[in-house]
N, C-alpha and C positions, 0 to 999 in steps of 0.2 A: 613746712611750717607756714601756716596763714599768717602773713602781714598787714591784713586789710583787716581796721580797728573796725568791731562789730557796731552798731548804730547802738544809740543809748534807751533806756526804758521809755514805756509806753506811760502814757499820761496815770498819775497814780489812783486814777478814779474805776480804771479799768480792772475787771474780773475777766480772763478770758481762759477757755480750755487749752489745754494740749493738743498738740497735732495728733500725737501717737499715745498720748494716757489722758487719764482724767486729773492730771495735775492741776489745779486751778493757780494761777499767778497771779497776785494783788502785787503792783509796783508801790513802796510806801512814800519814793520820793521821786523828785522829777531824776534826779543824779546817780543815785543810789537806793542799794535794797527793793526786795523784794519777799510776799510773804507766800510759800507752798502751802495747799492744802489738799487731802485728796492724797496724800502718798504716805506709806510707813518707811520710813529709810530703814527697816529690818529686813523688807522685803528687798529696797534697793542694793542692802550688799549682799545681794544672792542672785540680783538681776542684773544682767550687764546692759540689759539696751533702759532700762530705767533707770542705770545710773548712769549711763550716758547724757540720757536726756536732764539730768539734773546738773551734771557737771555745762550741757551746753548752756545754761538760764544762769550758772557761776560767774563764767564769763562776761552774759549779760550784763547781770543786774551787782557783781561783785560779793555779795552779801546776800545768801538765802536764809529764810526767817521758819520753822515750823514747829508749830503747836501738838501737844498730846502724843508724842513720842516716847510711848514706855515701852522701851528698848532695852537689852541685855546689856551688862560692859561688854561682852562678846560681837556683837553687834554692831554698837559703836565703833569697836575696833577695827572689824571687818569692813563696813562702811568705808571709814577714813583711809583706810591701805587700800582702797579702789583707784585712790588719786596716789597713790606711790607710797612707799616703805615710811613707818613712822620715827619722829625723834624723841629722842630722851632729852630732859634738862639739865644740867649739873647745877641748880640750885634747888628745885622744887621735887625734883625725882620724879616718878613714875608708881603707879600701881604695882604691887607686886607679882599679881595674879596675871595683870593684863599690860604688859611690857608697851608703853609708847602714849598710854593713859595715865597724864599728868593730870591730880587730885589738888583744885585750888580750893582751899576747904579757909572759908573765916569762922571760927569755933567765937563764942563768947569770951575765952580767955587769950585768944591771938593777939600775940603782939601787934603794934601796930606797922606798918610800912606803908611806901608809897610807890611801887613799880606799875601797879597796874592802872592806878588813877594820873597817870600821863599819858596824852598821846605818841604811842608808838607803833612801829611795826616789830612782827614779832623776828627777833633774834637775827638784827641784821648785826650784831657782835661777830655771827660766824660766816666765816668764807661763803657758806650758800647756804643764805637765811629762808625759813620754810614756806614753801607754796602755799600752802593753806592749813585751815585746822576746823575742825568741826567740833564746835562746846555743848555741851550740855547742861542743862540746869537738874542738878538735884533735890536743894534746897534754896528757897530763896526767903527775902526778908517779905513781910506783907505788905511794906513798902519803901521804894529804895534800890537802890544796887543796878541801877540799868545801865545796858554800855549802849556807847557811839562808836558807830563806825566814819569813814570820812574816805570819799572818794580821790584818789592822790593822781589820777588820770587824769579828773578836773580841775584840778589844783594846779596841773603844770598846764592842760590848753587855755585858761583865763588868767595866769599871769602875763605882764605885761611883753610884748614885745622886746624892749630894750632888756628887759631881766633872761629871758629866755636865750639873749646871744651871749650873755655875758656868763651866764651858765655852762655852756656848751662846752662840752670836755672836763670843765671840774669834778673833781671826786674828793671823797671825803672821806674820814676815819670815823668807825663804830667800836664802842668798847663795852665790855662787862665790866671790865676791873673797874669803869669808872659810875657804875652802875648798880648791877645787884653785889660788884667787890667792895664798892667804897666801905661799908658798914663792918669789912671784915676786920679781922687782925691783918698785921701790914703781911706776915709770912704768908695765912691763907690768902691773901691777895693778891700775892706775889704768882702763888698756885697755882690761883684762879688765871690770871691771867697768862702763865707760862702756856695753861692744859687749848687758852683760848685768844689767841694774838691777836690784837686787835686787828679787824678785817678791815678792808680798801672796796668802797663800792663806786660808781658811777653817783652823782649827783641826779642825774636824770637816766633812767634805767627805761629799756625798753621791754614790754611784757614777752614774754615770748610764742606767745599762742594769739595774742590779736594783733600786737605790733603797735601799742598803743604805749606814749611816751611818758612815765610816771616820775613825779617830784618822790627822789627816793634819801628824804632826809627826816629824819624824827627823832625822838627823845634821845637814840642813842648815839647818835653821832657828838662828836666831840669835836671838830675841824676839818677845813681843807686840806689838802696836802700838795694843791699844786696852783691854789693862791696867787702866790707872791713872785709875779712878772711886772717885766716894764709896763705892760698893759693895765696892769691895776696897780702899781707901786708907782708912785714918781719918787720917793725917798723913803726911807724902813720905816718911820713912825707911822704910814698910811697903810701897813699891813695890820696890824692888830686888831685895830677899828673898824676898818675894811671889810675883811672878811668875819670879823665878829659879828657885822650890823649885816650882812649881807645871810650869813646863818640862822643867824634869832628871823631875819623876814622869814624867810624860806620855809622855817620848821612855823612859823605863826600862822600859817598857809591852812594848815590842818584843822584851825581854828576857828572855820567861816561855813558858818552854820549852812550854806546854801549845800554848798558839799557834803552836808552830813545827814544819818541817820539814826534816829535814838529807839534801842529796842527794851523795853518792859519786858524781865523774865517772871515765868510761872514755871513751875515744876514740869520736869520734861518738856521744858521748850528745846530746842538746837538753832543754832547758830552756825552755819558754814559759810566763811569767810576766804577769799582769792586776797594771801600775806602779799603777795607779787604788788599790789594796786591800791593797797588800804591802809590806815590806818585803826587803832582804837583806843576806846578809854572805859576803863570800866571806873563807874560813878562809886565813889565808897563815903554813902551820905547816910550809912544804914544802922552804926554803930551805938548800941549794944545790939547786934542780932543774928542771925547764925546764916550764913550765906555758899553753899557747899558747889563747886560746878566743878566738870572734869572735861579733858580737852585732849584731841587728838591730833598733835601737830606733824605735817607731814612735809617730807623733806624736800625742800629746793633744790635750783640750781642757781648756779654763779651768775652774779646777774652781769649785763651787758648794756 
């Protein structure tokens, strides 16, 4: 396993070729993202040294950006299982045809919700929340709907010194039940969160392919669980507060623009995203209008 955290993107003015293809790499911010051009990822899930070179720029830049991608569901699928076996969701389901392609479709008469217009990372509810996921756009509004991504590597190296020791070994709780269950009936709920216990992760997670130390706290987490020491309690009342205000910073973290980047979809755009390092928000400023993407989430490991 490489431990040695790759150097960060080239200044975002830069257009440069591939060592080994005609990939062209536009970085769009100094922190994060990057836009490919020059490549079909139809052909990349049939090539292993081009999908390599695309998973090595993942790494890089966390978020790859590519335009004019009229790709099969087959395709896509193939694609994203490059990077390892796909997950299913137990709230939004999957494709029937194409098992592990979750269908986020906003129809004119969709209810409304809020899951995805928070910043999160995806599905750290479960013991081992997914590596990545590669989205697609199918339909988009003419204007509206764009998501942020937010780099959660830079978010823990420019936090403060003093926060970063006080960090150090805290772990935290992530839930559904308190998330996509809240809105249920109290039994589905109960279901919900029997089939999916609320998971235990690291506060600050280490990637496992750069070695690079990531703020791994977002929408879903709900508390510490290991808190409340003489180190930060001098009496019980200093626990609630404490760690509440110390939570609310840490997840607000995600919320500083210098770390972020904001992507404009057009039809058959894709999005491939490193879940290990980021977060996102997809913007829902678009209503009444029909907003259809499908996403291929592919399965983590335990973080550390």
């Amino acid at each position: 396993m490489n431990q040695t955290a790759l150097p960060g993107p080239a200044a975002p003015a830069l257009v440069r070729p591939s060592v080994r293809r005609s990939i062209k790499v536009e970085p769009l911010t100094c922190t994060i993202g990057a836009e490919l051009s020059g490549v079909n990822l139809g052909d990349a899930s049939r090539d292993a040294d081009l999908f390599a070179e695309i998973r090595e720029l993942l790494l890089r830049h966390k978020v790859l950006f590519l335009r004019d991608q009229d790709i099969t569901r087959a395709e896509h699928v193939a694609f994203a299982r490059r990077f390892g076996p796909l997950e299913d969701h137990p709230v939004a389901g999957s494709d029937p045809d194409h098992p592990g392609l979750v269908r986020i479709y906003k129809e004119l008469d969709s209810a409304p919700e809020h899951y995805e217009n928070a910043l999160h990372t995806d599905g750290t509810w479960r013991e081992t929340p997914a590596m990545g996921a590669v989205l697609r756009c199918v339909v988009t509004p003419p204007v509206g709907g764009d998501t942020l991504w937010v780099n959660m590597a830079e978010a823990y190296r420019r936090l403060p010194d003093h926060v970063k020791e006080q960090i150090e070994g805290l772990r935290a709780r992530h839930s559904i039940e308190a998330t996509f269950g809240a809105v249920m009936p109290t039994e589905a709920r109960h279901r919900l969160k029997a089939q999916y216990p609320d998971a235990e992760h690291p506060v600050v997670r280490t990637h496992p392919e750069t070695g690079e130390k990531i703020l791994f706290v977002n929408g879903f987490t709900t508390h510490f669980v290991n808190y409340h020491t003489p180190e930060n309690v001098r009496f019980g009342l200093d626990y609630a507060p404490g760690a509440a205000n110390l939570l609310t910073y840490l997840i607000s973290q995600a919320a500083i623009p210098e770390y972020q980047v904001r992507w404009r979809w057009q039809p058959n755009s894709v999005a491939i995203w490193d879940n290990r390092s980021t977060q996102h928000y997809a913007v829902q400023d678009y209503w009444p209008a029909v907003r259809r993407m499908e996403r291929a989430g592919i399965v983590g490991d335990r973080p550390f």
